[in-house]
BAFI-3210 file (N, C-alpha, C; in Angstrom, 3 decimals, decimal comma, padded with zeros to 6 digits):
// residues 182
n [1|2|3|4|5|6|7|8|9|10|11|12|13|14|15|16|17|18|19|20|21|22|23|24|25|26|27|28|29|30|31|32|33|34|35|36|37|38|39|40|41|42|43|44|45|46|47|48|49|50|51|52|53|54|55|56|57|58|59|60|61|62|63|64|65|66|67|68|69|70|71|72|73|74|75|76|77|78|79|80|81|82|83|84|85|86|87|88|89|90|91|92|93|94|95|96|97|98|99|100|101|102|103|104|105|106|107|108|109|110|111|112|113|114|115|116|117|118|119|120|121|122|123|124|125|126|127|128|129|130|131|132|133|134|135|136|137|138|139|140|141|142|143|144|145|146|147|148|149|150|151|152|153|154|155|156|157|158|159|160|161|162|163|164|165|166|167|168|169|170|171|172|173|174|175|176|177|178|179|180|181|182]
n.u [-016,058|-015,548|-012,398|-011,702|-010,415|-008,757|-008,485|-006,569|-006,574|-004,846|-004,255|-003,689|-005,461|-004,667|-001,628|-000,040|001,953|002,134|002,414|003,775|005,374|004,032|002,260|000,002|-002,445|-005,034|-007,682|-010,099|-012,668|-014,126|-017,151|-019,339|-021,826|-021,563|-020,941|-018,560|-016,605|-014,429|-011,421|-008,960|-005,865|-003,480|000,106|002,505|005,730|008,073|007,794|006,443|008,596|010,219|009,110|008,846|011,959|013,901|011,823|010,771|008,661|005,847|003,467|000,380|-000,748|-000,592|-002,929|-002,595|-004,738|-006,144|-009,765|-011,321|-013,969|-014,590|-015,881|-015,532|-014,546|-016,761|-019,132|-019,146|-018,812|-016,138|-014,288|-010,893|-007,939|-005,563|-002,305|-001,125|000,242|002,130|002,091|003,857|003,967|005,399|004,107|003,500|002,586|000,528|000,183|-001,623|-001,034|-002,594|-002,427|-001,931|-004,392|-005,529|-005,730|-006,607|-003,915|-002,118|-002,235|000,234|002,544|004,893|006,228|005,600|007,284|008,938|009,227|011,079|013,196|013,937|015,364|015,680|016,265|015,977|014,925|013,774|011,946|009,035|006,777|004,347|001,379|001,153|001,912|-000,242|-002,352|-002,046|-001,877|-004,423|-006,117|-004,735|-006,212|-008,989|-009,717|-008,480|-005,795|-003,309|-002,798|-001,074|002,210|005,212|007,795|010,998|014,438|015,705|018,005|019,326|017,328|016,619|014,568|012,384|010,091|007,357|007,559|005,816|003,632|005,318|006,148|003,589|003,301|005,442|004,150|001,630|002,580|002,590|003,923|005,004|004,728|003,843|005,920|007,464|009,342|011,810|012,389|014,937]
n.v [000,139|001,882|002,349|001,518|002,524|000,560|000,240|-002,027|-003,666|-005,492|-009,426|-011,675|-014,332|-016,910|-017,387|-017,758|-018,551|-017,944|-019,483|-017,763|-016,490|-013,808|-012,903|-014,355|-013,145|-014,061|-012,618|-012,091|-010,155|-008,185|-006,622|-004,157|-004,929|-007,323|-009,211|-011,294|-010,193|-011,847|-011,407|-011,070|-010,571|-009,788|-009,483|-008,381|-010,082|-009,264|-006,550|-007,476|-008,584|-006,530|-005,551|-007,300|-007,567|-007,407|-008,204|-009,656|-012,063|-011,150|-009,464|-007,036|-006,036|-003,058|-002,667|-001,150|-000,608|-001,941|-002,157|-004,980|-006,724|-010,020|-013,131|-016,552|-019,970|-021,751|-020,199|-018,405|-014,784|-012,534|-010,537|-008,868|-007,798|-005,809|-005,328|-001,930|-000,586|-001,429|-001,603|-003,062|-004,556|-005,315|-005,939|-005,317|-007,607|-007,944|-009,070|-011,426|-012,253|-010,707|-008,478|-005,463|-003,167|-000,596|001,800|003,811|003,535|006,513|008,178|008,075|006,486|004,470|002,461|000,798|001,477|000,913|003,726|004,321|003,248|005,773|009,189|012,481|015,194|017,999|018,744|021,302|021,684|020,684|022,430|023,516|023,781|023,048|020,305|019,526|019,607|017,617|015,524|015,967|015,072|012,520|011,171|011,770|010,893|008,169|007,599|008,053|011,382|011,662|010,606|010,286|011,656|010,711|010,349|007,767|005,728|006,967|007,468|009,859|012,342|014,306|015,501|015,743|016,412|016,948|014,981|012,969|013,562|013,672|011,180|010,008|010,937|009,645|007,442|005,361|002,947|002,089|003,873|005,086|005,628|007,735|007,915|010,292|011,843|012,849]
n.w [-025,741|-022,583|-020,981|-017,589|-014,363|-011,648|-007,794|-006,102|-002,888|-000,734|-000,072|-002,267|-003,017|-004,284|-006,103|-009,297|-012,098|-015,150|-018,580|-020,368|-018,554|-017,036|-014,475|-012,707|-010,225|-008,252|-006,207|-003,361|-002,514|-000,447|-000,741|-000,285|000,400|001,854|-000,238|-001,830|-004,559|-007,091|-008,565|-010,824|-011,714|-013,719|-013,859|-015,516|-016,785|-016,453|-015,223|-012,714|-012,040|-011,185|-009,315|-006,892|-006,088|-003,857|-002,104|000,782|002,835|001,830|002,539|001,866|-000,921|-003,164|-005,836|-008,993|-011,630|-015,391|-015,775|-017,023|-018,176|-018,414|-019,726|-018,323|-019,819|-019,523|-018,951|-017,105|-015,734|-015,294|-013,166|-014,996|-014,402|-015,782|-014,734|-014,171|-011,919|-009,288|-006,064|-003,531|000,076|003,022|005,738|009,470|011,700|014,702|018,264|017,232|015,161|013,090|010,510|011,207|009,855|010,479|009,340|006,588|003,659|002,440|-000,242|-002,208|-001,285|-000,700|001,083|004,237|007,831|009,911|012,351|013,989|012,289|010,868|010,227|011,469|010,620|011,597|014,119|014,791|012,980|013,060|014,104|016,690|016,439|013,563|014,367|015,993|014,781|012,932|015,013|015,442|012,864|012,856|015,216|014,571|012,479|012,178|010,858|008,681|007,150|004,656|003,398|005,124|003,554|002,743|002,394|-000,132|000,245|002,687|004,834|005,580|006,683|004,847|004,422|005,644|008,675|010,642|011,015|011,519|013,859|015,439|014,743|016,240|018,914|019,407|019,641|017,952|015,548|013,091|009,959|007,161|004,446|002,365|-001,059|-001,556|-004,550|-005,986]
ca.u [-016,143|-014,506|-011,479|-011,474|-009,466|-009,452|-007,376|-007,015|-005,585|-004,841|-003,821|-004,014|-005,322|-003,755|-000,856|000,086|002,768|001,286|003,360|004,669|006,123|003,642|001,925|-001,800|-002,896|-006,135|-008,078|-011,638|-012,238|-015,136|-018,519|-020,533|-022,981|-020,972|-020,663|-017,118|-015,869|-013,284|-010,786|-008,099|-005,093|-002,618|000,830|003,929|006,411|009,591|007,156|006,588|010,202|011,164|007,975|009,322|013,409|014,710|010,836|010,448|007,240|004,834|001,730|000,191|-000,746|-002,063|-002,310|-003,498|-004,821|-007,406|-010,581|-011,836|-014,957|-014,225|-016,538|-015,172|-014,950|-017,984|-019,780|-019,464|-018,892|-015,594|-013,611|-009,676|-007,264|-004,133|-001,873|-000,353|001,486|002,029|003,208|004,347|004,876|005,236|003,315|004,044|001,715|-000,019|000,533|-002,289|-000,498|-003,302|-002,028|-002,657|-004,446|-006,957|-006,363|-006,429|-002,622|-002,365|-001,690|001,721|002,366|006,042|006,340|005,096|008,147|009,044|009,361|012,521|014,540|013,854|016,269|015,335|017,988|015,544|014,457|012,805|010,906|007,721|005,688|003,878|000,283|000,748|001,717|-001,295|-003,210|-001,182|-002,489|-006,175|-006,203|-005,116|-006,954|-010,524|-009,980|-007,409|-004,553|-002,300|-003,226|000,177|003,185|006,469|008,656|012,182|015,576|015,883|019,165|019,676|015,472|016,615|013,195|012,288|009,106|006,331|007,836|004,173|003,515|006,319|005,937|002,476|003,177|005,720|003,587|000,678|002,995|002,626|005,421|004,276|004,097|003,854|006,801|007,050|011,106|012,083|012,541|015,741]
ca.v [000,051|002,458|001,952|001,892|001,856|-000,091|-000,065|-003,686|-003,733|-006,680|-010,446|-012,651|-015,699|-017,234|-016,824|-018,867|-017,956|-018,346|-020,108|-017,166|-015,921|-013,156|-013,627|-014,770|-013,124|-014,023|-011,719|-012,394|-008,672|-008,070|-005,948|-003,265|-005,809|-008,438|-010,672|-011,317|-010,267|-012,407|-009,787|-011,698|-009,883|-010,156|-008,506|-008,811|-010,742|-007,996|-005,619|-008,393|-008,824|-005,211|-005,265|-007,910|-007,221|-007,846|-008,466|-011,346|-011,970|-009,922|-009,699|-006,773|-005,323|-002,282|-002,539|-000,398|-001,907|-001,187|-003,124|-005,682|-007,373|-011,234|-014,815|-018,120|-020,979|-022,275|-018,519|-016,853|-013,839|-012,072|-008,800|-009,105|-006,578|-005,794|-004,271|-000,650|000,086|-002,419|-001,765|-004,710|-003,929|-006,048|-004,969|-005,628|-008,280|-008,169|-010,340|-012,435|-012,452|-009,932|-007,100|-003,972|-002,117|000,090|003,379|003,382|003,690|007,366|008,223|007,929|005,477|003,587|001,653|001,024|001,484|001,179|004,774|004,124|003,974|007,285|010,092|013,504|016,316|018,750|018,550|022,340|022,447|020,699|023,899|022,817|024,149|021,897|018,921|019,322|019,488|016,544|014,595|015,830|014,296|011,225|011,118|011,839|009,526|006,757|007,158|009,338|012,553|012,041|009,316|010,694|012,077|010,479|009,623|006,709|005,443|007,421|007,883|011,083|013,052|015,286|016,605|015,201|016,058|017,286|013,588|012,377|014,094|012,918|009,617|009,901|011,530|009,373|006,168|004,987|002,217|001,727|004,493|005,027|006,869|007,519|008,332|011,179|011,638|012,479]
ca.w [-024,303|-021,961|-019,961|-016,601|-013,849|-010,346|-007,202|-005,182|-001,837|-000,081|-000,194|-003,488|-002,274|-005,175|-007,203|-010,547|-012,936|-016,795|-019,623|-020,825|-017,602|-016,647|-013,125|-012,471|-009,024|-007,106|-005,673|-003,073|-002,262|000,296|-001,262|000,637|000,549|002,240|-000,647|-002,316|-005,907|-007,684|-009,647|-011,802|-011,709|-014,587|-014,118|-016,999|-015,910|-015,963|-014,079|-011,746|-011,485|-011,131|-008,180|-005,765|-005,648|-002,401|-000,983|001,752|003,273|001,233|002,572|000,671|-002,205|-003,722|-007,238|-009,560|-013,104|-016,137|-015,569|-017,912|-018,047|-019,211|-019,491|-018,643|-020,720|-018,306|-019,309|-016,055|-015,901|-013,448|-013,450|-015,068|-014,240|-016,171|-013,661|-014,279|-010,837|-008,170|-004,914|-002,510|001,533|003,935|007,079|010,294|012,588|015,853|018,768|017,131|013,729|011,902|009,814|011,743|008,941|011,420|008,652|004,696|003,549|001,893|-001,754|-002,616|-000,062|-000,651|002,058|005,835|007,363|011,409|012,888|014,516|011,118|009,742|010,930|011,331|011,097|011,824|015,009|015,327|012,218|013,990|014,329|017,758|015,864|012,631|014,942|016,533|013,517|012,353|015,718|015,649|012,041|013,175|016,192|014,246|010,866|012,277|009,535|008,296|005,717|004,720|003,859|005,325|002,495|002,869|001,135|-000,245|001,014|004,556|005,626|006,274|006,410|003,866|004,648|006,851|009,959|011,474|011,167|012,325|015,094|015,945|015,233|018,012|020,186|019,526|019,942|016,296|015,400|011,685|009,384|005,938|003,736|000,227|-001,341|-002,541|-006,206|-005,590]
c.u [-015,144|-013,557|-011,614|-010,655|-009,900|-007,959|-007,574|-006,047|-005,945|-003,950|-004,050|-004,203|-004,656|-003,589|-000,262|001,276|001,913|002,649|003,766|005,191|005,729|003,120|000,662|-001,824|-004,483|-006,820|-009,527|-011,460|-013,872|-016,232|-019,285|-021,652|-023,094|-020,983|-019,422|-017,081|-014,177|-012,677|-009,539|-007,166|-003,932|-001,400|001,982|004,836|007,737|008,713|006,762|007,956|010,947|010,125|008,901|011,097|013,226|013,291|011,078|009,256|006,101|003,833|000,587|000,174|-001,037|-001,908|-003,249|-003,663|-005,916|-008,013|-011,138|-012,994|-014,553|-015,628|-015,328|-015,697|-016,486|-019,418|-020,223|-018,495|-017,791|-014,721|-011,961|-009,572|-006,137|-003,314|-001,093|000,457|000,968|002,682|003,472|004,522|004,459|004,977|003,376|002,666|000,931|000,258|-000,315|-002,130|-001,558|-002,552|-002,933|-003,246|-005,798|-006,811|-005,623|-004,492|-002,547|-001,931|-000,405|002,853|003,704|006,135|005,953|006,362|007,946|009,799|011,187|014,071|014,811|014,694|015,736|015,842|017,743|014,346|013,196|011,974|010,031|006,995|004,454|002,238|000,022|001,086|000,498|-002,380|-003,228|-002,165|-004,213|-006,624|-006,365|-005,970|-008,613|-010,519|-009,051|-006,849|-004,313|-002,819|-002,294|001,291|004,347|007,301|010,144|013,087|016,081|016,572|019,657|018,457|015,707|015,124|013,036|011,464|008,071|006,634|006,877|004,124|004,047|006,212|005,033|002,670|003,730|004,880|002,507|001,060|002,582|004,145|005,661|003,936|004,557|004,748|006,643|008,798|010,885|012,576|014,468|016,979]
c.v [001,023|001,870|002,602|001,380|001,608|-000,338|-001,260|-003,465|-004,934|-007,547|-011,503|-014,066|-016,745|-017,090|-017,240|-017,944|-018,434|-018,998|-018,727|-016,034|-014,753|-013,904|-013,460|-014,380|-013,464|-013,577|-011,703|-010,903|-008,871|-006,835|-005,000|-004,051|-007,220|-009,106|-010,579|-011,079|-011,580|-011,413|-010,852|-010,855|-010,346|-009,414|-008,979|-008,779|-009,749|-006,851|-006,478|-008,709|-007,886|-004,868|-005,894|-008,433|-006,790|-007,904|-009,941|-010,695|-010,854|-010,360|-008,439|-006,287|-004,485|-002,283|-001,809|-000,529|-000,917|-002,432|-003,759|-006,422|-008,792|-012,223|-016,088|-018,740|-021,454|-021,155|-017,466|-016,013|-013,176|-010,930|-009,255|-008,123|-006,741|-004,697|-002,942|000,043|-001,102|-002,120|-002,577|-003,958|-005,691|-005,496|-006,008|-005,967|-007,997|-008,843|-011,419|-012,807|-012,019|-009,016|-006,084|-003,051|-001,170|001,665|002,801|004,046|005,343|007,468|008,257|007,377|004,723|002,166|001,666|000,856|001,718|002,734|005,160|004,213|005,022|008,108|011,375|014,156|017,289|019,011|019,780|022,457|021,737|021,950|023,133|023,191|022,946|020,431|018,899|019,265|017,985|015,259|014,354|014,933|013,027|010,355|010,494|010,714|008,168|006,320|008,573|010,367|012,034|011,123|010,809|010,966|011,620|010,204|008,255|006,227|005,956|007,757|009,209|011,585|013,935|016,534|015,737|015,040|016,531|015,801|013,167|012,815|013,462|011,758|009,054|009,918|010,415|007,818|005,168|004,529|002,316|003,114|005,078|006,297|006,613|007,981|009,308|010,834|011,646|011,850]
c.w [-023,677|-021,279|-018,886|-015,488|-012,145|-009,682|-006,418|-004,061|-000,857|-000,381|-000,843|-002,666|-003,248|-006,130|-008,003|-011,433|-014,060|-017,388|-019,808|-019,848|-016,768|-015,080|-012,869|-010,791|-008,886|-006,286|-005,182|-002,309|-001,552|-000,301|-000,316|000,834|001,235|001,678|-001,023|-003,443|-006,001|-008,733|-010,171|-012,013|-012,384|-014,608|-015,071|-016,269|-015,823|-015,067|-012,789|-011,009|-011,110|-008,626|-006,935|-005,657|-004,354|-001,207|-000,278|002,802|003,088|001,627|002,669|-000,280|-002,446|-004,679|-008,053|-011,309|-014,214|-016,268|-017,233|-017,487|-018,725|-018,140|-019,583|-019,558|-020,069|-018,914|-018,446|-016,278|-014,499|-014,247|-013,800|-014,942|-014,926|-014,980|-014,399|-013,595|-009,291|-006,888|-004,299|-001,026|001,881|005,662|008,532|010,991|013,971|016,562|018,248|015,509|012,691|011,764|010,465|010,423|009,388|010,042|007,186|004,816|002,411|000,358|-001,411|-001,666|-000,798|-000,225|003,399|006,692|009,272|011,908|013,019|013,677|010,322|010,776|010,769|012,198|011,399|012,775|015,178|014,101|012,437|014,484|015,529|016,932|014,922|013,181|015,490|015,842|013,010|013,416|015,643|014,671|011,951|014,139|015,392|013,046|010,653|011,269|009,482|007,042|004,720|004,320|004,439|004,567|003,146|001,863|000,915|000,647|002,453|005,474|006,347|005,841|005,684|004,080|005,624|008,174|010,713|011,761|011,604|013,526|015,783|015,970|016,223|019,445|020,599|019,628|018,799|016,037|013,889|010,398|008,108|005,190|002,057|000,176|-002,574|-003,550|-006,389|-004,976]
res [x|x|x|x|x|x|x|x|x|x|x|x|x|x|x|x|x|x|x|x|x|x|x|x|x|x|x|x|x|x|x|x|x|x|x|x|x|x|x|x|x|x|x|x|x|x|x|x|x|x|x|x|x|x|x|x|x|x|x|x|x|x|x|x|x|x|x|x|x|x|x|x|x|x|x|x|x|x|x|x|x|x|x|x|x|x|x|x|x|x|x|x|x|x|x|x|x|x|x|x|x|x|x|x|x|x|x|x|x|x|x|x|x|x|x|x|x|x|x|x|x|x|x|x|x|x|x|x|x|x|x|x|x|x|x|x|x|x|x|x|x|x|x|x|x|x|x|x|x|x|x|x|x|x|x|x|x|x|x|x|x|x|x|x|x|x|x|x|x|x|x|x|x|x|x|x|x|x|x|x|x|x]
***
């Protein structure tokens, strides 16, 4: 059988620890067809433990796994995942307490991360052309090309200051960084 692999984004509806300390997620994932999948999400419990350091109120996920086909004892039939890279955010509400998630979160996506704490020491390198590129983008496909490249420890900006820019401009509180390697 081949291996393949599958990304899940969202909110485990439920989450079980196993006897031997790994972690059983829950997963009803919505279908192009409007029905629901069930996905079984298995992550090892020190990668679980390395995942949610210093999280509070996670609500979600993207995780990225290698798919399995498995039967219940019963003999139905549902999708397991072993996980391979987990991210965790915690995303910021609405006045009606939904997760704003109006645009997909981009590859290499960190964290969602309020505007306001990132610093940027380089005010003139915004090129008024690629901000405007930067806005039309978001404008036409509602999300970012892009996470924000920052430093860990001081959110100084690295690189995505087109974006940054726009997201100012375009009054964007919310927006997605990744940390430099560095």
């Amino acid at each position: 059988m081949n291996k393949s692999e599958i990304i899940i984004k969202g909110l485990p509806v439920k989450t079980t620890r196993l006897e031997n300390g790994d972690v059983n997620l829950l997963f009803k994932i919505a279908n192009y067809d409007k029905t629901q999948s069930i996905y079984r999400v298995i992550v090892k419990k020190d990668y679980w433990r390395d995942a949610v350091i210093g999280m509070k109120d996670v609500n979600y996920f993207v995780i990225k796994g290698e798919l399995k086909a498995c039967v219940n004892s019963k003999g139905t039939p549902f999708i397991s995942v072993e996980a391979t890279s987990i991210k965790i955010f915690h995303l910021l509400k609405d006045e009606n307490g939904q997760i704003d998630l109006n645009y997909e979160m981009p590859a290499g996506t960190d964290e969602i991360m309020d505007i306001s704490k990132l610093v940027n020491e380089n005010e003139d390198l915004s090129i008024k052309r690629s901000k405007n590129k930067a806005i039309n983008y978001m404008k036409n496909n509602n999300k970012f090309n892009k996470p924000i490249v920052v430093k860990k420890g001081s959110l100084v900006i690295v690189s995505g200051y087109d974006e940054y820019a726009a997201a100012l401009e375009l009054g964007i509180n919310n927006v997605p960084v990744s940390y430099a390697d560095n």
